[in-house]
Predicted model as a PDB file, atoms N, CA, C, CB and O in Angstrom, pLDDT in the B-factor column:
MODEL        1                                                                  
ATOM      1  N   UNK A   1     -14.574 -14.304  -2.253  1.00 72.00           N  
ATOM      2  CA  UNK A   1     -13.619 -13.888  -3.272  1.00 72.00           C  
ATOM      3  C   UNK A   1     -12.419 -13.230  -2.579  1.00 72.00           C  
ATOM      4  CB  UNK A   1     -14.284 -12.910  -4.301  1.00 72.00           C  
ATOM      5  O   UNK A   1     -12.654 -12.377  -1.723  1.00 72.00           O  
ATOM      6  N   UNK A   2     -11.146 -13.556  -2.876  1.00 94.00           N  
ATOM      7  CA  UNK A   2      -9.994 -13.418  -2.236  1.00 94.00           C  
ATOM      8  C   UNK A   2      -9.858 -11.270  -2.618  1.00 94.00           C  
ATOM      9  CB  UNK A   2      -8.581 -14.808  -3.097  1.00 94.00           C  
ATOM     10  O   UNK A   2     -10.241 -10.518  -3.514  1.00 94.00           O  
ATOM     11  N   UNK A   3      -9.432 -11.192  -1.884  1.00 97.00           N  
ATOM     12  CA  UNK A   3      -9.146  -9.553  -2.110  1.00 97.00           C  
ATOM     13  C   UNK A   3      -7.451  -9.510  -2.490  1.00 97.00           C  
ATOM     14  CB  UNK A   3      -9.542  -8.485  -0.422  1.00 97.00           C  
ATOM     15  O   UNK A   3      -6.588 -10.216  -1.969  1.00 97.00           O  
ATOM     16  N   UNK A   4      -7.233  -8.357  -3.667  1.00 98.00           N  
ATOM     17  CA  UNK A   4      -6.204  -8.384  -4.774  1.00 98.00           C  
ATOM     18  C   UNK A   4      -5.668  -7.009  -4.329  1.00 98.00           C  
ATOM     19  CB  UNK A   4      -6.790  -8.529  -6.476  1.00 98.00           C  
ATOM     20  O   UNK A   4      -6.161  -6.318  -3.437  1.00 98.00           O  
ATOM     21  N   UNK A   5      -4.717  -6.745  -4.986  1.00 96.00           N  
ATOM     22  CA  UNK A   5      -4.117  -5.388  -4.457  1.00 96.00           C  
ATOM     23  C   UNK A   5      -4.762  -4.048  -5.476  1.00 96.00           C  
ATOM     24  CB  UNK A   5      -2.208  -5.498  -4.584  1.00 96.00           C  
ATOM     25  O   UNK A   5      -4.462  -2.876  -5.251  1.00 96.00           O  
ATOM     26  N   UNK A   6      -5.498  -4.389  -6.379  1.00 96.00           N  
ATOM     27  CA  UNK A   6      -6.686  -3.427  -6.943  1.00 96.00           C  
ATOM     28  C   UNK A   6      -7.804  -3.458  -6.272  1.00 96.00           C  
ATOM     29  CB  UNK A   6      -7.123  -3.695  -8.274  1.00 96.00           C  
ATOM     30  O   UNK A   6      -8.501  -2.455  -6.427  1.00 96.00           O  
ATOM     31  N   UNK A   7      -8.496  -4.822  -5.104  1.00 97.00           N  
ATOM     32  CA  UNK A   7      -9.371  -4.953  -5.002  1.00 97.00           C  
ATOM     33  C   UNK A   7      -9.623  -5.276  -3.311  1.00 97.00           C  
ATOM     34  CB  UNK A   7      -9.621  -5.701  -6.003  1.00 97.00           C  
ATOM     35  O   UNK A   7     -10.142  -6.327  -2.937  1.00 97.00           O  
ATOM     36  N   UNK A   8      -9.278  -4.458  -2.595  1.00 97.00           N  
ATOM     37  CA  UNK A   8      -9.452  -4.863  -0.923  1.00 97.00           C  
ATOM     38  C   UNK A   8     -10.056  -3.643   0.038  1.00 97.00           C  
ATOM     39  CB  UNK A   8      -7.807  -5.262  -0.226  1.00 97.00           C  
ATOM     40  O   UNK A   8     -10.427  -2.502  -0.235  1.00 97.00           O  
ATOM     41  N   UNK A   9     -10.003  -4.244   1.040  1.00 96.00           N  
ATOM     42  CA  UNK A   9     -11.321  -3.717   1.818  1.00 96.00           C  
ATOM     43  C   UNK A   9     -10.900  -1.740   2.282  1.00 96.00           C  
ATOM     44  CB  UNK A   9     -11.545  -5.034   3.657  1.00 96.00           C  
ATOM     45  O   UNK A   9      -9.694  -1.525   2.411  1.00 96.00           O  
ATOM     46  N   UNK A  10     -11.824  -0.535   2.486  1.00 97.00           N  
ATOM     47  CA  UNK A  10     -12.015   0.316   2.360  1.00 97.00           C  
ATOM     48  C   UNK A  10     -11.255   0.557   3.399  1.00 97.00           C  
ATOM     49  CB  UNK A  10     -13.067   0.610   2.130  1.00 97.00           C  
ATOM     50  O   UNK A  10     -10.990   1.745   3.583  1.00 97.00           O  
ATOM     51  N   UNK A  11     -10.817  -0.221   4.148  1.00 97.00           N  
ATOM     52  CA  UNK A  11      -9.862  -0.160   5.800  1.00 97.00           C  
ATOM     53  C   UNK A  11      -8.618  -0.250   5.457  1.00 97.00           C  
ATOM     54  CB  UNK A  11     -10.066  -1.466   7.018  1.00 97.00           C  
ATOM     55  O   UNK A  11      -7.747  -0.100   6.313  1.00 97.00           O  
ATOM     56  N   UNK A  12      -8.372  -0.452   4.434  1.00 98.00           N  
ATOM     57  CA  UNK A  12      -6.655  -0.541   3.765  1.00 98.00           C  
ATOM     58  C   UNK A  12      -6.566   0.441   2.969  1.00 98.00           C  
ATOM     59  CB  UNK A  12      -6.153  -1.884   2.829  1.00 98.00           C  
ATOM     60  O   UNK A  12      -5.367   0.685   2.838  1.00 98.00           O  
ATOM     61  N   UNK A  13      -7.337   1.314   2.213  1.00 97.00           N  
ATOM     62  CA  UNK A  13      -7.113   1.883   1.760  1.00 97.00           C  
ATOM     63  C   UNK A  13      -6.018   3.183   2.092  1.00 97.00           C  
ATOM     64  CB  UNK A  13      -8.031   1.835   1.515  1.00 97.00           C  
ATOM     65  O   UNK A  13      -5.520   3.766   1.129  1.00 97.00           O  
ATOM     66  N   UNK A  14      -5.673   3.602   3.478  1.00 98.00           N  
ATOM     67  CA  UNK A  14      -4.480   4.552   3.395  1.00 98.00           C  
ATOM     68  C   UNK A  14      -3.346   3.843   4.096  1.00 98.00           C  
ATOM     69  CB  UNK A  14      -4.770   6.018   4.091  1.00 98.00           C  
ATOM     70  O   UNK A  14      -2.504   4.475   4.735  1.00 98.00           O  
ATOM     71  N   UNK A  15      -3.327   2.689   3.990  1.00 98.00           N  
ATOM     72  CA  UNK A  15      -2.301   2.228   4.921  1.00 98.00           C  
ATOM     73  C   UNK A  15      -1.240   2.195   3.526  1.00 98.00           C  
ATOM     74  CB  UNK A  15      -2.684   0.574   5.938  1.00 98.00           C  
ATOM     75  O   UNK A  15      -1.518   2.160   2.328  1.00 98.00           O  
ATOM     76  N   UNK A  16      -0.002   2.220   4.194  1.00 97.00           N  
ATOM     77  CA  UNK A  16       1.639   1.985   3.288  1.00 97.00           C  
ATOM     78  C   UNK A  16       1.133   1.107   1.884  1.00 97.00           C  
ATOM     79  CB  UNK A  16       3.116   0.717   4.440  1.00 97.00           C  
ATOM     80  O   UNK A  16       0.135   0.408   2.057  1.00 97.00           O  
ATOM     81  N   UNK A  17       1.486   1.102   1.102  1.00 97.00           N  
ATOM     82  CA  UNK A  17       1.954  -0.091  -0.123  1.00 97.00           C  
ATOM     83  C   UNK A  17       1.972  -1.564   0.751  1.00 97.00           C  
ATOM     84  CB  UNK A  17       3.871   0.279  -0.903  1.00 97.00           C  
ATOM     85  O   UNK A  17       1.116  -2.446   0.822  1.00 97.00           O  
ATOM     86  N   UNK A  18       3.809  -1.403   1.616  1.00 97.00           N  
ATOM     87  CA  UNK A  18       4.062  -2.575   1.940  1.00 97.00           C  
ATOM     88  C   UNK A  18       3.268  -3.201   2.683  1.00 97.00           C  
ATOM     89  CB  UNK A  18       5.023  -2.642   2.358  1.00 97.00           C  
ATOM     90  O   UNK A  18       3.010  -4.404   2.636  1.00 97.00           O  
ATOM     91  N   UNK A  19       2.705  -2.130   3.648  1.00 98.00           N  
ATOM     92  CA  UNK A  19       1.634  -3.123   4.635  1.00 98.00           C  
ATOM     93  C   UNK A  19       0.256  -3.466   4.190  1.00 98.00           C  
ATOM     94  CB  UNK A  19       1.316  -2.431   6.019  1.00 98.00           C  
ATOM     95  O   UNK A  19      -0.447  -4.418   4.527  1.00 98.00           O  
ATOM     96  N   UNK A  20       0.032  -2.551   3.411  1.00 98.00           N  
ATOM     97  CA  UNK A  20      -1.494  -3.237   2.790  1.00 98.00           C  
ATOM     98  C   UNK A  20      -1.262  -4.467   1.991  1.00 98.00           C  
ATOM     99  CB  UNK A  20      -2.361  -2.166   1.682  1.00 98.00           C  
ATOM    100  O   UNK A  20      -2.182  -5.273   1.853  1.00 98.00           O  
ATOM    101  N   UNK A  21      -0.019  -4.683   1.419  1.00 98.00           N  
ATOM    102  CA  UNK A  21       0.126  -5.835   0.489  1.00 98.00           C  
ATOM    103  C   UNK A  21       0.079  -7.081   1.851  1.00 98.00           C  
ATOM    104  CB  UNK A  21       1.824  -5.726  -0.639  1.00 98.00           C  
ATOM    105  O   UNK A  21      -0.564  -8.127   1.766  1.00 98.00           O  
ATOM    106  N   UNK A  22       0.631  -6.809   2.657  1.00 98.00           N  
ATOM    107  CA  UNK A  22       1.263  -7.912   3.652  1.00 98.00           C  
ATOM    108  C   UNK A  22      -0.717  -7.994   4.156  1.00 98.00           C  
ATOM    109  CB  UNK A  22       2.969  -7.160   5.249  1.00 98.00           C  
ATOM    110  O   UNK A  22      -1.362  -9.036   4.039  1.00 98.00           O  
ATOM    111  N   UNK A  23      -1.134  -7.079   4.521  1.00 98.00           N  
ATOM    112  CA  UNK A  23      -2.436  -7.243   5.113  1.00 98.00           C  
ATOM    113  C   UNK A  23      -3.421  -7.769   4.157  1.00 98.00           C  
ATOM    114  CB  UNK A  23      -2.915  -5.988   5.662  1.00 98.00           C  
ATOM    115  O   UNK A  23      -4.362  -8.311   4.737  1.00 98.00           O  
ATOM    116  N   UNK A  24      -3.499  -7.778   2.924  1.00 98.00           N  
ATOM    117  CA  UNK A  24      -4.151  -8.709   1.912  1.00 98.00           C  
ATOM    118  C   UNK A  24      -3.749 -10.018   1.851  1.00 98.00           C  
ATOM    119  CB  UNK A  24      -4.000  -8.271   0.654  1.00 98.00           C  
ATOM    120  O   UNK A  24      -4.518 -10.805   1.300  1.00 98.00           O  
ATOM    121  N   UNK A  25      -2.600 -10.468   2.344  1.00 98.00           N  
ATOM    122  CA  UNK A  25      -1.972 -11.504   2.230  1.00 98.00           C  
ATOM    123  C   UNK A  25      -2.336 -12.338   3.782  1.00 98.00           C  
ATOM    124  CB  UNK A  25      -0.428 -11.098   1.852  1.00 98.00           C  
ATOM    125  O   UNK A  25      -2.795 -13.455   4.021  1.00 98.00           O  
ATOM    126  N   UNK A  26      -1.982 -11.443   4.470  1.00 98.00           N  
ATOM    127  CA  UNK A  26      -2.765 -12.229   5.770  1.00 98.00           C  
ATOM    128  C   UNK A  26      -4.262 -12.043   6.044  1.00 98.00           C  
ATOM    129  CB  UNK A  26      -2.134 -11.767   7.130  1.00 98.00           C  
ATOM    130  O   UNK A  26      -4.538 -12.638   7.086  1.00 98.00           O  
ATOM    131  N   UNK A  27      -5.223 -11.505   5.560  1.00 98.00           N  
ATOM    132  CA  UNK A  27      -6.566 -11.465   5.492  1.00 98.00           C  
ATOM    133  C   UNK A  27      -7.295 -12.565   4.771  1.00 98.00           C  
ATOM    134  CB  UNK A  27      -6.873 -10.312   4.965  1.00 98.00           C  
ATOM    135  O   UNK A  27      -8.331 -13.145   5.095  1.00 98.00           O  
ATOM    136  N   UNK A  28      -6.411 -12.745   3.570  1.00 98.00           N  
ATOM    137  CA  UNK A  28      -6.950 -13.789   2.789  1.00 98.00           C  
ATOM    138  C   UNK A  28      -6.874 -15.365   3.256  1.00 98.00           C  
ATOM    139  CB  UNK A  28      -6.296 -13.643   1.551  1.00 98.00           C  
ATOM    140  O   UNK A  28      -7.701 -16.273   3.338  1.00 98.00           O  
ATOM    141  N   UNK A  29      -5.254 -15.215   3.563  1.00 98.00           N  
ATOM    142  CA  UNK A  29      -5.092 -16.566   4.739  1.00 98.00           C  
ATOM    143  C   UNK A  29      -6.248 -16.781   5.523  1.00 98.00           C  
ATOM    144  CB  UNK A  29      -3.906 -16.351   5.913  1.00 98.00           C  
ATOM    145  O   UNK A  29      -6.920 -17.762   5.203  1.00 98.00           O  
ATOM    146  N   UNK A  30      -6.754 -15.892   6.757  1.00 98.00           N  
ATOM    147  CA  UNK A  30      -7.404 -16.111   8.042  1.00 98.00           C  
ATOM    148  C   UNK A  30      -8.905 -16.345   7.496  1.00 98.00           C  
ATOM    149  CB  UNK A  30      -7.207 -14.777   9.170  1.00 98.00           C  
ATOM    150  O   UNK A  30      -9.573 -17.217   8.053  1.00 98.00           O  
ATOM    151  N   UNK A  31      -9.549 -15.498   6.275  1.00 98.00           N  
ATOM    152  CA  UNK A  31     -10.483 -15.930   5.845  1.00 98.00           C  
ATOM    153  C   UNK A  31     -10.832 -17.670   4.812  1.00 98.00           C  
ATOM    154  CB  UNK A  31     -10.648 -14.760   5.300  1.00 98.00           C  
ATOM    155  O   UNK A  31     -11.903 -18.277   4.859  1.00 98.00           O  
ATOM    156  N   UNK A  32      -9.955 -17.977   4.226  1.00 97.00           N  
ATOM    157  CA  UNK A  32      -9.601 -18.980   3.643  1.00 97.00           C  
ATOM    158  C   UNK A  32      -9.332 -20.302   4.056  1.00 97.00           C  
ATOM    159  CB  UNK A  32      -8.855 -18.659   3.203  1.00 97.00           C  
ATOM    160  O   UNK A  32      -9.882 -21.392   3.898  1.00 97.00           O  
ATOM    161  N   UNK A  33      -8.164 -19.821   4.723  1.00 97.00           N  
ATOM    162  CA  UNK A  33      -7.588 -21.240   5.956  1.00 97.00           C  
ATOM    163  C   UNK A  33      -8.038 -21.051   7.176  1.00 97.00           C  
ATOM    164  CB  UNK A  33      -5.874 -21.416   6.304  1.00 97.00           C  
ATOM    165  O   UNK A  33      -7.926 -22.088   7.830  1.00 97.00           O  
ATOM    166  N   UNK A  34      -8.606 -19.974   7.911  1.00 97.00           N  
ATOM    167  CA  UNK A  34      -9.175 -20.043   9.363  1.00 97.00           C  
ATOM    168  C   UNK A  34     -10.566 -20.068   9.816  1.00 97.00           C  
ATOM    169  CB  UNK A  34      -8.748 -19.042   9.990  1.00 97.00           C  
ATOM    170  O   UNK A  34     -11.108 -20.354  10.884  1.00 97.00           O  
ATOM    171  N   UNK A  35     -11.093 -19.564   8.326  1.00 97.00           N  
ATOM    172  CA  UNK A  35     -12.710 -19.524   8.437  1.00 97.00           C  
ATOM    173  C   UNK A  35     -13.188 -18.223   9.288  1.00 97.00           C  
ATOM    174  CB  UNK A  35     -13.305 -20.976   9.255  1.00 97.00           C  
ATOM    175  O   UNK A  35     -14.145 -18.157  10.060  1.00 97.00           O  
ATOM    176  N   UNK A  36     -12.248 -17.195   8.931  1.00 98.00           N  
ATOM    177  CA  UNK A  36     -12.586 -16.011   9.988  1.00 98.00           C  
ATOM    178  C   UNK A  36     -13.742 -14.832   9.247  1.00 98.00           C  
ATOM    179  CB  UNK A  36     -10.915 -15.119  10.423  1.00 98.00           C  
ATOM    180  O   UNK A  36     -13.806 -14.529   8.055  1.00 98.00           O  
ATOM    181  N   UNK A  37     -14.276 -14.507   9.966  1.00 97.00           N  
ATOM    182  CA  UNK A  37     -15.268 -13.603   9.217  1.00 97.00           C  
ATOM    183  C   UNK A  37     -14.846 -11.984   8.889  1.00 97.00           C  
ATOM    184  CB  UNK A  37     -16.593 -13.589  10.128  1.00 97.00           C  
ATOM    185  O   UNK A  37     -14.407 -11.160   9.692  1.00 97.00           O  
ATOM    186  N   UNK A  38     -15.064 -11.848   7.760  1.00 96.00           N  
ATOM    187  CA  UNK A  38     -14.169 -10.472   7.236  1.00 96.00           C  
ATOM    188  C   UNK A  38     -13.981  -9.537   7.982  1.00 96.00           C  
ATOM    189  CB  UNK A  38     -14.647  -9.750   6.197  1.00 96.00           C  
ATOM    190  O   UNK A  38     -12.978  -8.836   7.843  1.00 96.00           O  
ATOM    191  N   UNK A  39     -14.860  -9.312   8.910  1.00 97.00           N  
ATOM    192  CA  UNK A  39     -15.359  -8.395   9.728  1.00 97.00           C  
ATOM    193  C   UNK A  39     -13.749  -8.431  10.973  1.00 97.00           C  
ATOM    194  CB  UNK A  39     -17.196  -8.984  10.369  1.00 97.00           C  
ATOM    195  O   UNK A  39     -13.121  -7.443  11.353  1.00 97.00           O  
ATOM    196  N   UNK A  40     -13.544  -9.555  11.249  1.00 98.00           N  
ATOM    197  CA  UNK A  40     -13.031 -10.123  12.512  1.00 98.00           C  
ATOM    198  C   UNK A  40     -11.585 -10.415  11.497  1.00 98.00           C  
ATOM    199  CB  UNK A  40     -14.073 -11.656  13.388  1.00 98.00           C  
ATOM    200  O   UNK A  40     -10.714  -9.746  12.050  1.00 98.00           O  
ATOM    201  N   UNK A  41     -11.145 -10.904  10.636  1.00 98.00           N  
ATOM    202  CA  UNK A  41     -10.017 -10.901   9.319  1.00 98.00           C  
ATOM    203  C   UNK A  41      -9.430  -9.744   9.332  1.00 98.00           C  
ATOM    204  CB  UNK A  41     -10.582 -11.066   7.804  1.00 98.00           C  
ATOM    205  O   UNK A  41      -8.316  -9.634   9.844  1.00 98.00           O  
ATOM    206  N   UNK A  42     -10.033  -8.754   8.811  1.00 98.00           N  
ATOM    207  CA  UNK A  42      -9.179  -7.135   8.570  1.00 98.00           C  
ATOM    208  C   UNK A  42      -8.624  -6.775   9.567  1.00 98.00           C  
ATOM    209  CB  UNK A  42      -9.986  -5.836   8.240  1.00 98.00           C  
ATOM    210  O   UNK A  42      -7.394  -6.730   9.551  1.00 98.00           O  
ATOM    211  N   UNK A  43      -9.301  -6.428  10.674  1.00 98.00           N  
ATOM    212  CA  UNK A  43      -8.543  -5.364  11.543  1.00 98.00           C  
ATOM    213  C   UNK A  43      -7.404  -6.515  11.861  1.00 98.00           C  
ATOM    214  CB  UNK A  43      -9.508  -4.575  13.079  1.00 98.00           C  
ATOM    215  O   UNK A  43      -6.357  -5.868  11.824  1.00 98.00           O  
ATOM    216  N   UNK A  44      -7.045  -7.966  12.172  1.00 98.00           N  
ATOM    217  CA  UNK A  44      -6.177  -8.693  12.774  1.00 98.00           C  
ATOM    218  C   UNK A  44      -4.691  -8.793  11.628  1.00 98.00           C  
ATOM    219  CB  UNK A  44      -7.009 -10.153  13.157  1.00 98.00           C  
ATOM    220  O   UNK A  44      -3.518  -8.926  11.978  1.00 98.00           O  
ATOM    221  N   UNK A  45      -5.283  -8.666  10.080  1.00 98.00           N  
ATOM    222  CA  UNK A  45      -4.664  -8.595   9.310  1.00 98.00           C  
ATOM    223  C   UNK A  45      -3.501  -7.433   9.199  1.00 98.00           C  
ATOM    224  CB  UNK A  45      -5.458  -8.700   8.562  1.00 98.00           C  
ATOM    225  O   UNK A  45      -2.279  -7.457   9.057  1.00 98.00           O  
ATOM    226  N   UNK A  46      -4.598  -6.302   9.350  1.00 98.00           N  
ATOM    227  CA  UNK A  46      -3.971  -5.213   9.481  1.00 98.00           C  
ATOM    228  C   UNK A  46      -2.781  -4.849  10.789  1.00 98.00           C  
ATOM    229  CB  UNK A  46      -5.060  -4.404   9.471  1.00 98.00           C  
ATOM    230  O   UNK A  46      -1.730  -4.269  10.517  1.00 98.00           O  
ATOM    231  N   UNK A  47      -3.039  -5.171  11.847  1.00 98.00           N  
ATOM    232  CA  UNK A  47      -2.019  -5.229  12.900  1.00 98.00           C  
ATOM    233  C   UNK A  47      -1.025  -6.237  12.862  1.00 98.00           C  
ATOM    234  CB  UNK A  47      -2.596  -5.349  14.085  1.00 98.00           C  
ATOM    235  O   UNK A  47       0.087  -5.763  13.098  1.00 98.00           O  
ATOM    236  N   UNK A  48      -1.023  -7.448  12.651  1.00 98.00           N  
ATOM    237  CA  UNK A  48      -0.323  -8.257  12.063  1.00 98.00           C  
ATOM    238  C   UNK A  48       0.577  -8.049  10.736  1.00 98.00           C  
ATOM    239  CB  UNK A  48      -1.110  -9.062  11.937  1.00 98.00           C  
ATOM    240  O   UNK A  48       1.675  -8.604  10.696  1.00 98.00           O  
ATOM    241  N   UNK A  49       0.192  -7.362   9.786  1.00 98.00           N  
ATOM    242  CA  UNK A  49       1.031  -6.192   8.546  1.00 98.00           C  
ATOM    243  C   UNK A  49       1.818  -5.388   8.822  1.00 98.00           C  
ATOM    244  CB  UNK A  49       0.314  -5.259   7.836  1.00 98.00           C  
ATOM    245  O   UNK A  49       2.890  -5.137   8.272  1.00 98.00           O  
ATOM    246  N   UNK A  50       1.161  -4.755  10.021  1.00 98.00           N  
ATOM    247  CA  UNK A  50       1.699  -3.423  10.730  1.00 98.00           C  
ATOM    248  C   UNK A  50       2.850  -4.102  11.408  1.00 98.00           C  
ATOM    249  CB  UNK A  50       0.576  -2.562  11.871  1.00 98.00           C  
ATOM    250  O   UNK A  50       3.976  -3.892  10.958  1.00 98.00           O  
ATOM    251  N   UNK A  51       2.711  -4.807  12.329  1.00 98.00           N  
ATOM    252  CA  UNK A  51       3.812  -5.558  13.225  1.00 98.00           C  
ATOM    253  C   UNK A  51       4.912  -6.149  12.456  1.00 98.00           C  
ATOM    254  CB  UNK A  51       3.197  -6.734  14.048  1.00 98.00           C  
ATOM    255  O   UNK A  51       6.046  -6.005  12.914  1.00 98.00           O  
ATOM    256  N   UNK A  52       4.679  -7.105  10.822  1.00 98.00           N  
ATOM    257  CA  UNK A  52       5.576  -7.489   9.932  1.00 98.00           C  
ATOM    258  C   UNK A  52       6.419  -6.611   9.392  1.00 98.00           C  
ATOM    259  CB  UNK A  52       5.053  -8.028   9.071  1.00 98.00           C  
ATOM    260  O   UNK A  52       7.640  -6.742   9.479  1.00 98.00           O  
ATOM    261  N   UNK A  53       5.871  -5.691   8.818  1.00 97.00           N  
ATOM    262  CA  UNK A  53       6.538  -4.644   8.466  1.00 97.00           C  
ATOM    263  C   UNK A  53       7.665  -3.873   9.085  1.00 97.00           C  
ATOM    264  CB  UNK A  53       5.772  -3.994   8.318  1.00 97.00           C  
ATOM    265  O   UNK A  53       8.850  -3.893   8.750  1.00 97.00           O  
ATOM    266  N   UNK A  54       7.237  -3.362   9.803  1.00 95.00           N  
ATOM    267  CA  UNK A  54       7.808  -2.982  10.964  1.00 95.00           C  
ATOM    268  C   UNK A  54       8.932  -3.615  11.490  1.00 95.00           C  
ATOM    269  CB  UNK A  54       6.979  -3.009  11.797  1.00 95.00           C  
ATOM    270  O   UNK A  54       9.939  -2.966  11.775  1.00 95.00           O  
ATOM    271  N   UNK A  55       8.854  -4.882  11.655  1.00 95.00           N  
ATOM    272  CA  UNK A  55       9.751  -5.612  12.099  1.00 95.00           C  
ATOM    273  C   UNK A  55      10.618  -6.374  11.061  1.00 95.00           C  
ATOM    274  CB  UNK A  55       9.154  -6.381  12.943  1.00 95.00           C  
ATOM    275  O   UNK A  55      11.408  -7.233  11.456  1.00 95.00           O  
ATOM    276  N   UNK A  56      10.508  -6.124   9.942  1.00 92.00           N  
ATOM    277  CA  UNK A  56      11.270  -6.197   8.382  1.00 92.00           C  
ATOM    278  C   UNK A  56      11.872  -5.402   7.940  1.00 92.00           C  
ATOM    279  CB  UNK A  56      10.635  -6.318   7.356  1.00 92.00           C  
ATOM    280  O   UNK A  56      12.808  -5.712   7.203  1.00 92.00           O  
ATOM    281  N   UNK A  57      11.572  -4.029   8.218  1.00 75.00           N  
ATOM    282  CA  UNK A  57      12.107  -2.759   7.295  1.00 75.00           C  
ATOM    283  C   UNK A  57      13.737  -2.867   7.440  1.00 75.00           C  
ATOM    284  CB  UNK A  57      11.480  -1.056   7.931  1.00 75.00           C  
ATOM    285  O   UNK A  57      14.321  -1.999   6.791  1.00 75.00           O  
ATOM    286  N   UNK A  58      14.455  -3.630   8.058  1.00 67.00           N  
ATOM    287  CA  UNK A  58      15.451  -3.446   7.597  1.00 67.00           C  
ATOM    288  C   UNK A  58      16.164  -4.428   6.509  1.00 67.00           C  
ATOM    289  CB  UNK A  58      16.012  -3.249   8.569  1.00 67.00           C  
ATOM    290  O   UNK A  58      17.297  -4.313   6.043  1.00 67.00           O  
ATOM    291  N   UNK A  59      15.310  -5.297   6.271  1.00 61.00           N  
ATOM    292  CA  UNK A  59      15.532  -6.202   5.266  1.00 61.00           C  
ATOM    293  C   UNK A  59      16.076  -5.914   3.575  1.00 61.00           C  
ATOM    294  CB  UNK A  59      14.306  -6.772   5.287  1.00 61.00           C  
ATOM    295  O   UNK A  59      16.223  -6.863   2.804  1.00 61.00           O  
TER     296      UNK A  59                                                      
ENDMDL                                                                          
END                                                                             
């Protein structure tokens, strides 16, 4: 089951708005389209959010 921005993993819970949205969005990808295991999904999601973000904020 895809994780929603009411509904994602306990490891997102204090991260930014923007990056937890971006890290639900790439978690769901890698589990979905990559076949990655949730476990191994989050934390890559999450640094990958972190790095987008980051490298957007002036957008």
């Amino acid at each position: 089951m895809p994780w929603t921005k009411n509904d994602y993993p306990a490891s997102m819970k204090n991260l930014d708005p923007d990056v937890r949205e971006k890290a639900i969005e790439i978690a769901n990808a890698l589990v979905e389209e990559e076949h990655y295991d949730d476990g191994k999904a989050i934390p890559i999601a999450i640094d990958k959010a972190r790095e987008y973000v980051e490298n957007h904020d002036d957008d």
